[in-house]
C-alpha positions as semicolon CSV with decimal commas, in nm:
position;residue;x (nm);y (nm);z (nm)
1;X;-0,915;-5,517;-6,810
2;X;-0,819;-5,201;-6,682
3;X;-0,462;-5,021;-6,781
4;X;-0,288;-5,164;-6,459
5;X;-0,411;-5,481;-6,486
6;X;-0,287;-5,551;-6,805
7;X;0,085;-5,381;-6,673
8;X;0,071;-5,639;-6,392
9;X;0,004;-5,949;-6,631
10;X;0,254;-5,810;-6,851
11;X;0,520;-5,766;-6,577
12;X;0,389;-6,129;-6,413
13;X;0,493;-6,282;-6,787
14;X;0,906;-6,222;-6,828
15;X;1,098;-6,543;-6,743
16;X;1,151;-6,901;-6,729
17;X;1,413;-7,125;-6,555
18;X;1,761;-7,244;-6,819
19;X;1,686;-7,623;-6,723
20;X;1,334;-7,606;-6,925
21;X;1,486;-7,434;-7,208
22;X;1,819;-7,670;-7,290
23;X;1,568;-7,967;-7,238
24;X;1,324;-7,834;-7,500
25;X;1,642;-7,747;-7,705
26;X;1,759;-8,150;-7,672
27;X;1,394;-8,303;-7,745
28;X;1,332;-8,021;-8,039
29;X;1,680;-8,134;-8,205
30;X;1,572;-8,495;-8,136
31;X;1,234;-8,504;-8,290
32;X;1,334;-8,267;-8,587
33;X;1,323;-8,567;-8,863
34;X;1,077;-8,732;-8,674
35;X;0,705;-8,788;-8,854
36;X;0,523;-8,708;-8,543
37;X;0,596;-8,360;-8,364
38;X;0,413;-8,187;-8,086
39;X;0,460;-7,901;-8,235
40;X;0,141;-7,616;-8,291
41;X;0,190;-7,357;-8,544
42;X;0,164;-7,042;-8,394
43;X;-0,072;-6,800;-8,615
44;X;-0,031;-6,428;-8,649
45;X;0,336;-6,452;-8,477
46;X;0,488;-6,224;-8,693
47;X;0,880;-6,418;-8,698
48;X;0,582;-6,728;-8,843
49;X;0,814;-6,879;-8,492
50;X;0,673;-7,246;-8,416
51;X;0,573;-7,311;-8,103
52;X;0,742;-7,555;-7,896
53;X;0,584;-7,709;-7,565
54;X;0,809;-7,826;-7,279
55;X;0,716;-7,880;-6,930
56;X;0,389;-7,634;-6,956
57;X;0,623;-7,329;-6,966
58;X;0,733;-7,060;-7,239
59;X;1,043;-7,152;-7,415
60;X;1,306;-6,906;-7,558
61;X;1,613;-6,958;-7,745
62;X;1,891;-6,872;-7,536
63;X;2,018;-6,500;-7,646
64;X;2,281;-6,226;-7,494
65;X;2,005;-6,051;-7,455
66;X;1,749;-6,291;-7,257
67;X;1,718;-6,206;-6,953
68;X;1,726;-6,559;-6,825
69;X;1,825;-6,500;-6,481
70;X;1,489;-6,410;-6,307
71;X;1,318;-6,723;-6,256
72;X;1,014;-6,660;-6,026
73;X;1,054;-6,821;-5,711
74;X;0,821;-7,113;-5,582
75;X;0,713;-7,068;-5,266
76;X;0,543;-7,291;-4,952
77;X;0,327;-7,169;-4,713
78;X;0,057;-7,355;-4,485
79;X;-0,168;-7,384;-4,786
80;X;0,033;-7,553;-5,004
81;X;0,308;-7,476;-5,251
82;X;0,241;-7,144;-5,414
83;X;0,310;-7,129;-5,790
84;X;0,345;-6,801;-5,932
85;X;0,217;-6,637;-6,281
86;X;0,494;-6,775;-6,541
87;X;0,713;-6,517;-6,663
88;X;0,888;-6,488;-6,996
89;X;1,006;-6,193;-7,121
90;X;0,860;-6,135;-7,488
91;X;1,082;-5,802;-7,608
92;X;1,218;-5,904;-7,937
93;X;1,604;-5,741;-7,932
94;X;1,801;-5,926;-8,156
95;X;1,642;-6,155;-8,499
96;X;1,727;-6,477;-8,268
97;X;1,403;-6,368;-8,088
98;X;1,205;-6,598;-7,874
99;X;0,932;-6,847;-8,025
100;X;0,638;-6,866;-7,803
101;X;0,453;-7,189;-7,730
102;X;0,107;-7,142;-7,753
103;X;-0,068;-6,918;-7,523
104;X;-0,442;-6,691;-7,452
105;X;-0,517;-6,476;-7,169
106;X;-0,868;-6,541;-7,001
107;X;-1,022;-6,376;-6,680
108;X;-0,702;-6,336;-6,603
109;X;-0,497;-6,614;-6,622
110;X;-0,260;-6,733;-6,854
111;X;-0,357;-7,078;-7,045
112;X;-0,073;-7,277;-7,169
113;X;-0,052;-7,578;-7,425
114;X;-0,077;-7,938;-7,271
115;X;-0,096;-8,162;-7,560
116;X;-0,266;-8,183;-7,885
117;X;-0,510;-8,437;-7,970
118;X;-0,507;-8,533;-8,361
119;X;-0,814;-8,804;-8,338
120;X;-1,108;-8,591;-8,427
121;X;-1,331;-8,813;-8,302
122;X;-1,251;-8,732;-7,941
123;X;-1,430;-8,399;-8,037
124;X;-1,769;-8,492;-7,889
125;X;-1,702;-8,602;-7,567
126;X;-1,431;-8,278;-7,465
127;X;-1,558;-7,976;-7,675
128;X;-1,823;-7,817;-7,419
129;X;-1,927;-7,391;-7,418
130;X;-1,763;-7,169;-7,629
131;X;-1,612;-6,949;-7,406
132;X;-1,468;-6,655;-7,611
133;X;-1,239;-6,617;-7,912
134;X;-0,831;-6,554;-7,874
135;X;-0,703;-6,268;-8,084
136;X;-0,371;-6,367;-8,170
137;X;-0,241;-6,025;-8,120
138;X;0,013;-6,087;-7,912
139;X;0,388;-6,186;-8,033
140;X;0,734;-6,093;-7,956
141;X;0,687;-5,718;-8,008
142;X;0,394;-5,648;-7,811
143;X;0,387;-5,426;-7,590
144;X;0,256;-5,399;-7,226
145;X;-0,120;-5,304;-7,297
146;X;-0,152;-5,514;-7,525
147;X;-0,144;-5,822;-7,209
148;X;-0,525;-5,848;-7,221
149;X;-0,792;-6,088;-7,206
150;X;-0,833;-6,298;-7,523
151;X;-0,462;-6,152;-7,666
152;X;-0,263;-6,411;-7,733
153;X;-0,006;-6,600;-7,960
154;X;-0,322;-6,861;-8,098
155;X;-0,596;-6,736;-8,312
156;X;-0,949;-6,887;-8,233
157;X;-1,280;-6,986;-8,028
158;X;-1,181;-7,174;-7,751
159;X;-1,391;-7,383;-7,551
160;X;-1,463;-7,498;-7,162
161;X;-1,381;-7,906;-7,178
162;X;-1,675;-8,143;-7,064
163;X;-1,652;-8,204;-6,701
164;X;-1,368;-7,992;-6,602
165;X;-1,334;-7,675;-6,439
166;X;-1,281;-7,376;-6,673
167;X;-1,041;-7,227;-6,441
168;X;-0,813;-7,495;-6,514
169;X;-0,835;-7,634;-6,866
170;X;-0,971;-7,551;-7,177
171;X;-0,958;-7,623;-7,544
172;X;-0,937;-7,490;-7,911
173;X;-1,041;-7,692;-8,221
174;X;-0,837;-7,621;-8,547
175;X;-0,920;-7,863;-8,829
176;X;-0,868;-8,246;-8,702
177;X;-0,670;-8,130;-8,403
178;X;-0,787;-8,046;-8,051
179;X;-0,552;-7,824;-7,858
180;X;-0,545;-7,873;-7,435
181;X;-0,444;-7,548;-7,256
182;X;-0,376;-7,550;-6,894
183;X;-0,341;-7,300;-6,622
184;X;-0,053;-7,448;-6,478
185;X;0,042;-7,091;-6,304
186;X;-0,048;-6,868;-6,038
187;X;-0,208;-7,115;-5,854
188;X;-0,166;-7,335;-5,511
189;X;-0,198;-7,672;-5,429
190;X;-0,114;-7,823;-5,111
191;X;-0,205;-8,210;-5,147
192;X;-0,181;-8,455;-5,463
193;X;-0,575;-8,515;-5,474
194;X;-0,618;-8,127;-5,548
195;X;-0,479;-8,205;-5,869
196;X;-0,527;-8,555;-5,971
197;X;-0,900;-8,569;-5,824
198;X;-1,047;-8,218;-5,807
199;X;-0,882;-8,051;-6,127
200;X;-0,817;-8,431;-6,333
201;X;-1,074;-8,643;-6,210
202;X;-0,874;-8,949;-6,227
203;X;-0,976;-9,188;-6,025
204;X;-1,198;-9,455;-6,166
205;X;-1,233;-9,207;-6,503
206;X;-0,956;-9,393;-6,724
207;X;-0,955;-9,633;-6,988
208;X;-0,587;-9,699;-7,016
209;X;-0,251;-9,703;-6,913
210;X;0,073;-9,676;-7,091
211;X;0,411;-9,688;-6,997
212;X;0,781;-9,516;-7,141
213;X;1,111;-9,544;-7,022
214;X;1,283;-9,203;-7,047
215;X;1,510;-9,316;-7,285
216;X;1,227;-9,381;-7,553
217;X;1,041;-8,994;-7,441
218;X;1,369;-8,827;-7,432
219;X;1,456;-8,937;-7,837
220;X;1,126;-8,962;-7,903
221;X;1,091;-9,371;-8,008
222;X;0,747;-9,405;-7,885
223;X;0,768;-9,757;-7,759
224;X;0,504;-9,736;-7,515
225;X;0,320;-10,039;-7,356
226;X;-0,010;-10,078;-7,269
227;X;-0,115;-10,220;-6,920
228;X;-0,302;-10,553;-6,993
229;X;-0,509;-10,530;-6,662
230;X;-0,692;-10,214;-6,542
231;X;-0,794;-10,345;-6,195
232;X;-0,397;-10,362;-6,133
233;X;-0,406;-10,294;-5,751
234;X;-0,048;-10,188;-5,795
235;X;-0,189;-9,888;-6,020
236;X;-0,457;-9,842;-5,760
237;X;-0,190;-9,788;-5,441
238;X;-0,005;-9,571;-5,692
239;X;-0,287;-9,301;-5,736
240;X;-0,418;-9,360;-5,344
241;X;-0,042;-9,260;-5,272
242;X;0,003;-8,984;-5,503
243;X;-0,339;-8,827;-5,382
244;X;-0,186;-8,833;-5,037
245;X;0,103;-8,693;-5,095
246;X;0,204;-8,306;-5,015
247;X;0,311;-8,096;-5,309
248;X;0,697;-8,003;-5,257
249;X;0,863;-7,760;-5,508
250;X;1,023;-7,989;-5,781
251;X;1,354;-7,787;-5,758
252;X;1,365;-7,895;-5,406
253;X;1,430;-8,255;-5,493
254;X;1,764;-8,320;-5,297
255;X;2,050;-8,461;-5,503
256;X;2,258;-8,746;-5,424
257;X;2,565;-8,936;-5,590
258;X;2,736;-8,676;-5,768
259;X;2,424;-8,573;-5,946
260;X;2,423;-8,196;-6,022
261;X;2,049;-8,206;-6,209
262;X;1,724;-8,316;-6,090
263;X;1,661;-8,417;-6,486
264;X;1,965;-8,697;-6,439
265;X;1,746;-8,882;-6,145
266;X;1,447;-8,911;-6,451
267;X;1,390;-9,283;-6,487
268;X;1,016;-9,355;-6,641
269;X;0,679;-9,155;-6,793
270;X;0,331;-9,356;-6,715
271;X;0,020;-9,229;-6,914
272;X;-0,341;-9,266;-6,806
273;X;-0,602;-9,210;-7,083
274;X;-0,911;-9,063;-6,956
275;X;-1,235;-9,133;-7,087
276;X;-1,305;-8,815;-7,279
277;X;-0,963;-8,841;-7,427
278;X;-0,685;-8,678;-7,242
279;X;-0,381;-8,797;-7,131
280;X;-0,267;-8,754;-6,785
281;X;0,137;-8,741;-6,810
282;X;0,286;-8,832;-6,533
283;X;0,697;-8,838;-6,505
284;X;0,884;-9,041;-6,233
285;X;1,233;-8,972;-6,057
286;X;1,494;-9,204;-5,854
287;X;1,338;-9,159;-5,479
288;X;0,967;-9,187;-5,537
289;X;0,904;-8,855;-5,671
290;X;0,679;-8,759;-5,932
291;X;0,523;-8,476;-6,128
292;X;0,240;-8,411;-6,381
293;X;0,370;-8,254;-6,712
294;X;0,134;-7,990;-6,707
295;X;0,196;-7,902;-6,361
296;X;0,616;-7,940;-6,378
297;X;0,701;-7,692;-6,114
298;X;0,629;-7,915;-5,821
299;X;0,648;-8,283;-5,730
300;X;0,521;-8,560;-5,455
301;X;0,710;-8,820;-5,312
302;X;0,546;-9,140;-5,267
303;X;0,628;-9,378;-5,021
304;X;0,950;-9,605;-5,102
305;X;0,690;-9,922;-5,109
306;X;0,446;-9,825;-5,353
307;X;0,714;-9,667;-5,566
308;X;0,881;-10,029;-5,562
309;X;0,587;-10,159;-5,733
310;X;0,485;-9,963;-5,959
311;X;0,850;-9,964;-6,107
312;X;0,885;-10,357;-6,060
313;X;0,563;-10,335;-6,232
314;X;0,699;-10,171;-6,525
315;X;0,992;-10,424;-6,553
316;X;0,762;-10,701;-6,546
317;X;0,701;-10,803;-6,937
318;X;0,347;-11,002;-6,888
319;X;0,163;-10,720;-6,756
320;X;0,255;-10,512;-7,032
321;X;0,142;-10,544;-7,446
322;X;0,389;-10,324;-7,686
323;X;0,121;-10,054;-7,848
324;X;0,115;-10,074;-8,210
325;X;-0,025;-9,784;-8,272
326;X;0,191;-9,451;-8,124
327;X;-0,074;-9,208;-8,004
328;X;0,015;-8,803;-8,126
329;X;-0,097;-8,791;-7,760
330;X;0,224;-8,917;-7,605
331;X;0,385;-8,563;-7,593
């Protein structure tokens, strides 16, 4: 990557929006005597920071001297919504300096942390090419030229995933674990189906669904439910609706009743467990919209019908079985 380059991925990585940062603040305080975090230890960061995933963006804690203030701004155009390179500043100024979640540069682009897998036998069926090997270089100090491909703030091979494009997800192996990274940035997408079909392949390619309130995400009680039949036709309108659907910025959501946050209208999370062994996290607001985790700077709407159902669905006890076992997956 030539000198310039690397100034203009630099430059493209310096901020991130206040609302991701006091929700990762909330859920980090919540789950901090919890057994199961989703948490990655970030290795080679010289501050030993953890990393802390929220909504597939860098987190920071909150300083004088953040310059929090410069969100980069979401934009539509007659190809879709346009989501730009995240940006994050990572100049350390004071010791309360940022933690980074865990990142690698490749080709390019700017792969994030999705979830963590912990069941090693998933291994097999997502591990595909190795693809190159991330340095680890970069942390809180570094400086411009050092925003290169395979610098980042993870150590190790990572991989393409079996039957997904490269350009949109890959993966890292570290003991028992399998780290997902997505490139949730500097992208466009214009209608549902160019995420959930083309980049997630979920139609017809899970082998589960679960169900959360927000209540139970938010302080972390893992009561999920399973759904007791897959051929649900309710779950089937959900995802024709959904692929449908036209991306709209999420901030664009409007607000009604006195509500001042878009995070306030948050009323359920619904999981679908792919066959290889990822999760596709889907959260769901008051008026039909909804937005997957790894993608959280846009939303769809669906229709006020098949939003009906799918919610009446979750309210209805006999299509649901309380999961025993709570799945590390359910980030």
């Amino acid at each position: 990557m030539r000198e310039t380059e690397a100034v203009k991925l630099y430059n493209s990585i310096t901020n991130v929006s206040e609302k991701y940062i006091e929700e990762a603040q909330i859920r980090s305080t919540n789950r901090e005597h919890k057994k199961r975090t989703s948490v990655w230890l970030v290795r080679g960061v010289a501050a030993a920071c953890f990393c802390l995933l929220a909504a597939g963006l860098f987190v920071w804690r909150k300083t004088a001297e953040s310059p929090l203030d410069r969100t980069p701004k979401i934009t539509v155009s007659e190809n879709g919504v346009v989501i730009p390179p995240l940006k994050v500043s990572l100049s350390a100024k004071t010791k309360d300096a940022a933690c980074m979640v865990p990142f690698f540069i490749y080709q390019g682009r700017c792969y994030v942390g999705y979830e963590t897998l912990y069941n090693a036998d998933v291994s097999d069926g997502i591990i595909g090419e190795l693809l190159g090997s991330a340095t680890g270089l970069i942390d809180e100090w570094t400086s411009k030229d050092g925003y290169v491909d395979f610098a980042g703030s993870v150590k190790g091979d990572f991989y393409a995933v079996k039957g997904f494009n490269s350009e949109f997800i890959l993966c890292m192996k570290d003991d028992s674990r399998v780290l997902i990274f997505t490139c949730n940035n500097g992208i466009t997408v214009k209608t549902g189906a160019e995420l959930y079909e083309d980049r997630l392949h979920l139609s017809g390619n899970y082998t589960g669904v679960r169900y959360e309130t927000r209540n139970s995400w938010f302080y972390s009680r893992n009561e999920l439910y399973a759904l007791n039949d897959l051929n649900n036709s309710v779950i089937d309108n959900f995802i024709t609706e959904m692929n449908a659907a036209e991306f709209m910025p999420f901030d664009s959501i409007p607000l009604k009743d006195g509500r001042t946050d878009v995070y306030e209208t948050e009323i359920d999370h619904l999981y679908f467990l792919l066959e290889n062994g990822l999760t596709v996290h889907l959260r769901l607001y008051e008026g039909g919209y909804v937005r997957f985790q790894g993608l959280g700077d846009v939303c769809v709407k669906i229709p006020e019908r098949q939003f009906k159902e799918i919610t009446d669905l979750f309210n209805n006890p006999a299509a649901w079985t309380p999961v025993e076992e709570k799945g590390d997956i359910f980030s």
